[in-house]
Biopython code that builds the backbone (N, CA, C, O; Angstrom):
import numpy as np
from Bio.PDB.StructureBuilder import StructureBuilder

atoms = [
    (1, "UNK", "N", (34.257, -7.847, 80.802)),
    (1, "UNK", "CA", (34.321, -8.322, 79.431)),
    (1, "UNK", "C", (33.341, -9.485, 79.245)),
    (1, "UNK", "O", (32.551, -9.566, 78.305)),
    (2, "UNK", "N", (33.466, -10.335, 80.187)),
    (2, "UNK", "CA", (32.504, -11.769, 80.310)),
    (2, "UNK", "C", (31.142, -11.292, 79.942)),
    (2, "UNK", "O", (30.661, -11.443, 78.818)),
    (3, "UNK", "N", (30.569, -10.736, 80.895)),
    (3, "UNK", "CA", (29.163, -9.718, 80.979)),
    (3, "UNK", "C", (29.361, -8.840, 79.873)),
    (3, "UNK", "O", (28.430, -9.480, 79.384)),
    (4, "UNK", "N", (29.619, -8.111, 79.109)),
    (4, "UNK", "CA", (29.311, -7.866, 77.808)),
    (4, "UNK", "C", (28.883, -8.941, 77.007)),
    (4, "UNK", "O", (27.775, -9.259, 76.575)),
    (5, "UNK", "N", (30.071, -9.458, 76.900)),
    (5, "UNK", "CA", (29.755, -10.983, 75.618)),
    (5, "UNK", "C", (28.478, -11.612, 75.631)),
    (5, "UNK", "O", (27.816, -11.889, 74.631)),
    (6, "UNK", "N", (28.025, -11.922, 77.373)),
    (6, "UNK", "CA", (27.097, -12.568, 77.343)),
    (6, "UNK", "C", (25.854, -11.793, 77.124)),
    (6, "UNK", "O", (24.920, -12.353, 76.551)),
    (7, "UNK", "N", (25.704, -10.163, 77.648)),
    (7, "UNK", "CA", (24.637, -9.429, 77.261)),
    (7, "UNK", "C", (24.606, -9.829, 75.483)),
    (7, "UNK", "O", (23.624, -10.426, 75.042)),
    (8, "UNK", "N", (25.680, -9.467, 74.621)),
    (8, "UNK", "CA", (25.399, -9.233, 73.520)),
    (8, "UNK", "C", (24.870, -10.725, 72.738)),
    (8, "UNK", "O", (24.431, -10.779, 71.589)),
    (9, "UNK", "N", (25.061, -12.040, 73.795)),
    (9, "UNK", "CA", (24.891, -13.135, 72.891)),
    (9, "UNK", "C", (23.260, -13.041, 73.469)),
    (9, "UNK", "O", (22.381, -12.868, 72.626)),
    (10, "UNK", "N", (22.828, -13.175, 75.130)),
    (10, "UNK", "CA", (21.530, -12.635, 75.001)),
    (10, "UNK", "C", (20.817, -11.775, 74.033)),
    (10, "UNK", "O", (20.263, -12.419, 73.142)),
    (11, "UNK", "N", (20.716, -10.818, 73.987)),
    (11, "UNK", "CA", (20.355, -9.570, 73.121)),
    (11, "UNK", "C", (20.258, -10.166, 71.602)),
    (11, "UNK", "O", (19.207, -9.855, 71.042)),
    (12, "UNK", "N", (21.079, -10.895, 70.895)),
    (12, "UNK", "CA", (21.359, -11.448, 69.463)),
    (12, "UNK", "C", (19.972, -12.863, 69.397)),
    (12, "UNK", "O", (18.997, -12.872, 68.646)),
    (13, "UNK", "N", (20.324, -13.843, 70.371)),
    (13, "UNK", "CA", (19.294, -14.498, 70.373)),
    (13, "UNK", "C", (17.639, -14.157, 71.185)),
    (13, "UNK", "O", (16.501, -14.515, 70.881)),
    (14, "UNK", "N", (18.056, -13.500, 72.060)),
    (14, "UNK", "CA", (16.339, -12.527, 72.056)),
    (14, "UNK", "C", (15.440, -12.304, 70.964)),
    (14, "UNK", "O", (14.319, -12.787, 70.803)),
    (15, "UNK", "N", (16.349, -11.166, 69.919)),
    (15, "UNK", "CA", (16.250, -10.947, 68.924)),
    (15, "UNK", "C", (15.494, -11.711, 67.589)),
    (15, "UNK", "O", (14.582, -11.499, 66.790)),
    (16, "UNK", "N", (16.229, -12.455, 67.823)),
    (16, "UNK", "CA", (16.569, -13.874, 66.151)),
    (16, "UNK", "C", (14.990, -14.711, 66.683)),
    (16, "UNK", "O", (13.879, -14.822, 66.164)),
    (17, "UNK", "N", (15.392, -15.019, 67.524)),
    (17, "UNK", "CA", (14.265, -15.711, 68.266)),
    (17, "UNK", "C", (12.935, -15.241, 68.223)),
    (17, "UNK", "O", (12.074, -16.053, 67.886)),
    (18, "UNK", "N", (12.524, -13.812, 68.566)),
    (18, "UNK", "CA", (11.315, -13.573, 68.989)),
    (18, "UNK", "C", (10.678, -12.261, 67.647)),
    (18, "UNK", "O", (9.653, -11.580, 67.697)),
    (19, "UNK", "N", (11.679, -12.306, 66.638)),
    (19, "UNK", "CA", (11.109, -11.750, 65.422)),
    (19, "UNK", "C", (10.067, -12.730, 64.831)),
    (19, "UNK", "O", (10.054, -13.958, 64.745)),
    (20, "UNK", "N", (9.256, -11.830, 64.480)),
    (20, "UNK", "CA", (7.886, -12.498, 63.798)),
    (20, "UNK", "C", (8.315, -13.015, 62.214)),
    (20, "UNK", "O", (8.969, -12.278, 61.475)),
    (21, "UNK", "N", (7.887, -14.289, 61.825)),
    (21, "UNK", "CA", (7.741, -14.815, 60.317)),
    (21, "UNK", "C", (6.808, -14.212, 59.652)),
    (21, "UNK", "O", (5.651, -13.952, 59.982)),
    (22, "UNK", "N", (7.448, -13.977, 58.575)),
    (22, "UNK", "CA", (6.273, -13.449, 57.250)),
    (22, "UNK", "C", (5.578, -14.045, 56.533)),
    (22, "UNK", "O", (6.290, -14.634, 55.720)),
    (23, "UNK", "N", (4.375, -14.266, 56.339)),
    (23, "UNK", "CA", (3.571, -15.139, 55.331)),
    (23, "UNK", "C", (4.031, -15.514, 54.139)),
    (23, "UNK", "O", (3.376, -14.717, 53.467)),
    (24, "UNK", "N", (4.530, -15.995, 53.512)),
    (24, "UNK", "CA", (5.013, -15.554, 51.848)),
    (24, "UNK", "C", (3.912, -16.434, 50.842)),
    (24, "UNK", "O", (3.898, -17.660, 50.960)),
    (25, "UNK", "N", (3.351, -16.026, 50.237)),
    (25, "UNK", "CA", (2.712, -16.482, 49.003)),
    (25, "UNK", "C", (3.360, -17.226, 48.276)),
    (25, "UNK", "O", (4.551, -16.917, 48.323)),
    (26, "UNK", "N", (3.132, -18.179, 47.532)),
    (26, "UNK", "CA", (3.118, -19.221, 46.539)),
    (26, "UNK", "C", (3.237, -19.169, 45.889)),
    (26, "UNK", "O", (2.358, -19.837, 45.344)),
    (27, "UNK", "N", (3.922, -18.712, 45.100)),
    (27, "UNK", "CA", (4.187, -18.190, 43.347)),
    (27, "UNK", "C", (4.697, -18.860, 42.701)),
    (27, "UNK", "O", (5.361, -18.291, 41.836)),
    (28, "UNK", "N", (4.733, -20.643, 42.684)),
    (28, "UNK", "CA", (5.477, -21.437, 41.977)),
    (28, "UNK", "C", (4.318, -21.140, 40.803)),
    (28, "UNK", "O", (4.892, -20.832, 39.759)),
    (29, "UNK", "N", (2.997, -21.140, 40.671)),
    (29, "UNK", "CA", (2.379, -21.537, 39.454)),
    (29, "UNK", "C", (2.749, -19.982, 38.465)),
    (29, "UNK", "O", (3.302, -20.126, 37.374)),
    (30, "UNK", "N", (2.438, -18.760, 38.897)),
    (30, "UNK", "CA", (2.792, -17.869, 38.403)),
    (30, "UNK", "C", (4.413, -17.907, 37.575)),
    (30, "UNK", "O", (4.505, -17.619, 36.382)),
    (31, "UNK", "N", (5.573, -18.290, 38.385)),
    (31, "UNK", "CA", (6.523, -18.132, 38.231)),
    (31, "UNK", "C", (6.456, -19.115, 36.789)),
    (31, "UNK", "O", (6.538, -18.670, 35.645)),
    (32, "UNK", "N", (6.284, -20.564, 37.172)),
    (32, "UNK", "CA", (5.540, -21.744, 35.567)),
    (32, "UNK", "C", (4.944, -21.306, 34.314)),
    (32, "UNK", "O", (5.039, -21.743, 33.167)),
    (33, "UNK", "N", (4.309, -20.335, 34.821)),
    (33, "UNK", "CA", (3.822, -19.965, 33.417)),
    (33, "UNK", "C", (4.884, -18.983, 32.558)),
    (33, "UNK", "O", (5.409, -19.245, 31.476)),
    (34, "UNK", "N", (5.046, -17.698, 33.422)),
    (34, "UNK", "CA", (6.427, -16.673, 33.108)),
    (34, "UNK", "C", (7.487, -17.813, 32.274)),
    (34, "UNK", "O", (7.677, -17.431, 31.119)),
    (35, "UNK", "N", (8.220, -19.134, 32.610)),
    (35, "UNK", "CA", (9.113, -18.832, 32.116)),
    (35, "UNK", "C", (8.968, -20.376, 31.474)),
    (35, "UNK", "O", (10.031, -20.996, 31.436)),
    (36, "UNK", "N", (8.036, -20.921, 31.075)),
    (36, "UNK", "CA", (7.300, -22.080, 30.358)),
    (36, "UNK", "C", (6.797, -21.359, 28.945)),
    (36, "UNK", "O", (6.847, -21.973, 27.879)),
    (37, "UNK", "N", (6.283, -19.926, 29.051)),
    (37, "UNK", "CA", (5.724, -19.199, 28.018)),
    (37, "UNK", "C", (6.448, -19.507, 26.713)),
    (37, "UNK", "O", (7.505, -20.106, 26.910)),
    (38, "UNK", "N", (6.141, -19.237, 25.301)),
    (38, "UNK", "CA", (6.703, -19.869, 24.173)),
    (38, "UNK", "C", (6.737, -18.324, 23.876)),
    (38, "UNK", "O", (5.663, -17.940, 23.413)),
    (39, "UNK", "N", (7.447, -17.582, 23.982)),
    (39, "UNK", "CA", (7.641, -16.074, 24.002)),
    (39, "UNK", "C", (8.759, -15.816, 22.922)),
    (39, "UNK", "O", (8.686, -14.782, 22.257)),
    (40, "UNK", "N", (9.899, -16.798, 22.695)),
    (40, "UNK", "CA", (11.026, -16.627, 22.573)),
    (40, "UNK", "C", (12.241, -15.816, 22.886)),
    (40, "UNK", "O", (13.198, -15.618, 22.137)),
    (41, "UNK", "N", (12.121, -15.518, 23.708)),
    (41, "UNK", "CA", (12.927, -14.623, 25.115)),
    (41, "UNK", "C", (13.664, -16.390, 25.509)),
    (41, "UNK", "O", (12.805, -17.177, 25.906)),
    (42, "UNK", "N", (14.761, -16.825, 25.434)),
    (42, "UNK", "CA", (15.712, -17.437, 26.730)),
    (42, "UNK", "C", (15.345, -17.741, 27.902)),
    (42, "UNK", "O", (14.766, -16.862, 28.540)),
    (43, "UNK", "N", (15.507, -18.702, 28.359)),
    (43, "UNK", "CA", (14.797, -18.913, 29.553)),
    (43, "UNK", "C", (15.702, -18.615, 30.634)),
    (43, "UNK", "O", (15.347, -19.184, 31.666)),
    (44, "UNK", "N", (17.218, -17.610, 30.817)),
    (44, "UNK", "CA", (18.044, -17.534, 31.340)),
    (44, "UNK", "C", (17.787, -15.822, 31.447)),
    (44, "UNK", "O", (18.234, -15.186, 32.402)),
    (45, "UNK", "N", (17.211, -15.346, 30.629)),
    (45, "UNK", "CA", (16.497, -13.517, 30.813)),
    (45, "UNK", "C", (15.125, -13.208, 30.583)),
    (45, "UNK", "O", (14.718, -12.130, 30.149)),
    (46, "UNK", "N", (14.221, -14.488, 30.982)),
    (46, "UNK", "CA", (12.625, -14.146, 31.125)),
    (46, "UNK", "C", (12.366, -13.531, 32.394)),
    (46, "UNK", "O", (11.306, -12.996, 32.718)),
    (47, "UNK", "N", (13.597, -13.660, 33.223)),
    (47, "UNK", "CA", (13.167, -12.894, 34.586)),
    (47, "UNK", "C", (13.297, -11.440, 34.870)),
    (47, "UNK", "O", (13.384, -10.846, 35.945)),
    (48, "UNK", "N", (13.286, -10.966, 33.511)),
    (48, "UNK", "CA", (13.428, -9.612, 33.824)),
    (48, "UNK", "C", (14.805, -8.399, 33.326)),
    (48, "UNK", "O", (15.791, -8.761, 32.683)),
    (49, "UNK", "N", (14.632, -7.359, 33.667)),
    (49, "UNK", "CA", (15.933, -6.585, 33.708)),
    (49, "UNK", "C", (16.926, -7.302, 34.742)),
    (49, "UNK", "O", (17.813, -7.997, 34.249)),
    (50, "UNK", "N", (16.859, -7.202, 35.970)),
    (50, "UNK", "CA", (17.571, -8.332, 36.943)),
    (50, "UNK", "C", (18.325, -9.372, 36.061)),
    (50, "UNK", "O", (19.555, -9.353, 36.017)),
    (51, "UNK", "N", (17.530, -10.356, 35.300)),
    (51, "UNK", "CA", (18.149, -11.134, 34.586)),
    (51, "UNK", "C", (19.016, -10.850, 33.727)),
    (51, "UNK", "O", (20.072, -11.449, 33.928)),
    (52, "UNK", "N", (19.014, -10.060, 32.686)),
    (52, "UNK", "CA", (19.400, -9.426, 31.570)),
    (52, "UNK", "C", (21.015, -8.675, 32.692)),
    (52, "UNK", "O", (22.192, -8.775, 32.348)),
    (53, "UNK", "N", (20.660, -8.207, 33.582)),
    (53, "UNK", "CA", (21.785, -7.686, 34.562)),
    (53, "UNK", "C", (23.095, -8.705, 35.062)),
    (53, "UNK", "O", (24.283, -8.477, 35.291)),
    (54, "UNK", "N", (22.627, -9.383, 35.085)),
    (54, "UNK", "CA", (23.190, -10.458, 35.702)),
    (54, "UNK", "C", (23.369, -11.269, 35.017)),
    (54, "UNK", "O", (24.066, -12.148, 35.525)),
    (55, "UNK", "N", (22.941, -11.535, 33.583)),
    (55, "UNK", "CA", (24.082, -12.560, 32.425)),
    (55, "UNK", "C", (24.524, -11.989, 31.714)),
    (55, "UNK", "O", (25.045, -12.583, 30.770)),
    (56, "UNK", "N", (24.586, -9.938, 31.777)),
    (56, "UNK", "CA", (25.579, -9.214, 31.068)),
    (56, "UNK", "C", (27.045, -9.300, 31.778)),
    (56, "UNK", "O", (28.199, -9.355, 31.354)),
    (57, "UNK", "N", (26.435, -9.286, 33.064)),
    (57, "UNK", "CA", (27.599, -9.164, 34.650)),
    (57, "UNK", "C", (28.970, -10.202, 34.156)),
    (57, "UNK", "O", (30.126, -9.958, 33.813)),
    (58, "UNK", "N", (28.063, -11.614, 34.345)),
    (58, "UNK", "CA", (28.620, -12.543, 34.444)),
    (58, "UNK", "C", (29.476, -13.028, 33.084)),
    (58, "UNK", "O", (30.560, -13.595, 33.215)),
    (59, "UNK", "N", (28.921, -12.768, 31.831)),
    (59, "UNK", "CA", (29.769, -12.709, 30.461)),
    (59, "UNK", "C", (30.984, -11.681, 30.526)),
    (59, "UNK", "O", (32.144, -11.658, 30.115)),
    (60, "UNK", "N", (30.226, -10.926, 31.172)),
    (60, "UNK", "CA", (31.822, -9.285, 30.959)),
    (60, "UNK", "C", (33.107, -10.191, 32.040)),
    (60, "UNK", "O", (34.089, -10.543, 31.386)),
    (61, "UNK", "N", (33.147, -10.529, 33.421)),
    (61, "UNK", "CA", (33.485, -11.592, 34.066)),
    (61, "UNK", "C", (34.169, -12.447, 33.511)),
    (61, "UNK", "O", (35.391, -12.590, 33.529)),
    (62, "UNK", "N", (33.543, -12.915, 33.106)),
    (62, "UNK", "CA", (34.104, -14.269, 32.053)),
    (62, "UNK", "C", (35.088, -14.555, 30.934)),
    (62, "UNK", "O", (35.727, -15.579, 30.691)),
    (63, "UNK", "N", (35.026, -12.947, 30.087)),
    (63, "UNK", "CA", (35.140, -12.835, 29.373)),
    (63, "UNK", "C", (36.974, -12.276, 29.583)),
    (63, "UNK", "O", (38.010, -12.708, 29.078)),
    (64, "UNK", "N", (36.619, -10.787, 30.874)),
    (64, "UNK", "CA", (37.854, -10.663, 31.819)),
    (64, "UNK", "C", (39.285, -11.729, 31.882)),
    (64, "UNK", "O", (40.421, -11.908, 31.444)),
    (65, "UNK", "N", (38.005, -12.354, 32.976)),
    (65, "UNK", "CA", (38.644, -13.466, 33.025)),
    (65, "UNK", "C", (39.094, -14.846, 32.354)),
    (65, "UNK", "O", (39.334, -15.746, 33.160)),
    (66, "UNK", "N", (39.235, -15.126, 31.081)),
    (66, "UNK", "CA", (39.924, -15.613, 30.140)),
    (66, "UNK", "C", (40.870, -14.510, 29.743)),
    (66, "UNK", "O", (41.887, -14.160, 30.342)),
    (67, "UNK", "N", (40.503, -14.158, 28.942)),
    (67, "UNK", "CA", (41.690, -12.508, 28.862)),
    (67, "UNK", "C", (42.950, -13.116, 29.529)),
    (67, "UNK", "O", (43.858, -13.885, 29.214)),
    (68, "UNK", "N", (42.466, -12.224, 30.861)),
    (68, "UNK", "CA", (44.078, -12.265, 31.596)),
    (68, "UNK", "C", (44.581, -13.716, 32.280)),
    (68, "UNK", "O", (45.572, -13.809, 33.003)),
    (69, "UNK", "N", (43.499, -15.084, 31.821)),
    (69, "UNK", "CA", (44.359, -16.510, 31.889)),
    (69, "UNK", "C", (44.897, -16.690, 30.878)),
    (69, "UNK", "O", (45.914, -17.382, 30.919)),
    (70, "UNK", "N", (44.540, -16.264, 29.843)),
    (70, "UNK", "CA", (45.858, -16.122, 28.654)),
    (70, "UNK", "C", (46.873, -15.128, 28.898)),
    (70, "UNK", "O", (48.094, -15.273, 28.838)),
    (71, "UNK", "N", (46.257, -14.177, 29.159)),
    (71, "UNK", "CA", (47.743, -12.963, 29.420)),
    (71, "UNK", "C", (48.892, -13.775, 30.199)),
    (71, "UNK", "O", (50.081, -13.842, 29.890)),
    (72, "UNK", "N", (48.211, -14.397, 31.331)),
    (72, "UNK", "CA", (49.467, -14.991, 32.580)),
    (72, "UNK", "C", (49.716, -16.053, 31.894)),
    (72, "UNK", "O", (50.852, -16.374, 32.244)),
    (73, "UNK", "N", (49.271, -16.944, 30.973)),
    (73, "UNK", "CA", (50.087, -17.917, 30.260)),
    (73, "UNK", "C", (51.154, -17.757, 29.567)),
    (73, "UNK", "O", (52.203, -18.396, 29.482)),
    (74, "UNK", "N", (50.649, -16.560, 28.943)),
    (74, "UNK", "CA", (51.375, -15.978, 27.548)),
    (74, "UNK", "C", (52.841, -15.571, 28.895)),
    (74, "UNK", "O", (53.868, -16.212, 29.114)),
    (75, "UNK", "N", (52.483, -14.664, 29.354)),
    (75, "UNK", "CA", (53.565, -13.698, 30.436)),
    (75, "UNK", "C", (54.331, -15.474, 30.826)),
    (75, "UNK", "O", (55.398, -15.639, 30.236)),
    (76, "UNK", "N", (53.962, -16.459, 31.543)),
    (76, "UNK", "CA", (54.710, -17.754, 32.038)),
    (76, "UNK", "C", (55.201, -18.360, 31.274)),
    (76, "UNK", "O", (55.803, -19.345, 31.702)),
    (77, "UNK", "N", (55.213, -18.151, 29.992)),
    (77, "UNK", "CA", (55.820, -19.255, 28.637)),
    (77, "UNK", "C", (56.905, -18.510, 27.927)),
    (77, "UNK", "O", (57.808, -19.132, 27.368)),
    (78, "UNK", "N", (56.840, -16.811, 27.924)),
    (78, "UNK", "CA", (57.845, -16.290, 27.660)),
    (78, "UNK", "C", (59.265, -15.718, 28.732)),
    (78, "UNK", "O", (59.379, -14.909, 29.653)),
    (79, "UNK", "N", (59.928, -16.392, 28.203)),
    (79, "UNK", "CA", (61.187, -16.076, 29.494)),
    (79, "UNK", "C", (61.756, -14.948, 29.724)),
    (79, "UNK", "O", (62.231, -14.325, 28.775)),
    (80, "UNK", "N", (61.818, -14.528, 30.817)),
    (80, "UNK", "CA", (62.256, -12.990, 31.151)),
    (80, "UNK", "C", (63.918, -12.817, 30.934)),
    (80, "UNK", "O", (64.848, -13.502, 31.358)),
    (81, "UNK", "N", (63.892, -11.574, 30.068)),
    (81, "UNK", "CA", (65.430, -10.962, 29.580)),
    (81, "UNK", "C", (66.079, -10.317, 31.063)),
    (81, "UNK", "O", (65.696, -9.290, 31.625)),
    (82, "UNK", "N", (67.045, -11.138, 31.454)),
    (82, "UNK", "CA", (68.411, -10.083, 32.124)),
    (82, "UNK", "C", (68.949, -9.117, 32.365)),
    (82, "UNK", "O", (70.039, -9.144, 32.937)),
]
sb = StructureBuilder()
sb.init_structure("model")
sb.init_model(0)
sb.init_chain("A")
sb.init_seg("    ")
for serial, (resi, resn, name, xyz) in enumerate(atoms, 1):
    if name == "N":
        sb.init_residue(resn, " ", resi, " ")
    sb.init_atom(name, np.array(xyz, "f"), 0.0, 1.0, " ", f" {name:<3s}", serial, name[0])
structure = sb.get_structure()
């Protein structure tokens, strides 16, 4: 059992360790202009469909969830019949 564990913690940091880094490009100025633009698009869905995805997500969510914190209020304030 010992010798497993330790193969697999070898093997994990071998791994992690000796994978190559990727170059990544610089795209702060690109990204500055995209969402600095006077477009009138929101600056919370200039990023795209992605964006537009993800503050429909998060309103439907939200929206849920008020819902049923009133439902469980409403359900905790009215007293249950016998």
């Amino acid at each position: 059992m010992y010798r497993q564990l330790m193969s697999l913690q070898q093997l994990s940091s071998r791994t992690i360790s000796s994978s190559a880094r990727r170059q990544v490009d610089n795209m702060v100025k690109e990204k500055q202009k995209l969402f600095q633009a006077d477009n009138g698009i929101p600056v919370h869905l200039k990023g795209g469909a992605k964006d537009a995805i993800l503050y429909r997500a998060t309103m439907a969510l939200t929206v849920f969830g008020s819902g049923f914190v009133v439902y469980e209020l409403l359900n905790a304030a009215i007293p249950k019949k016998a």
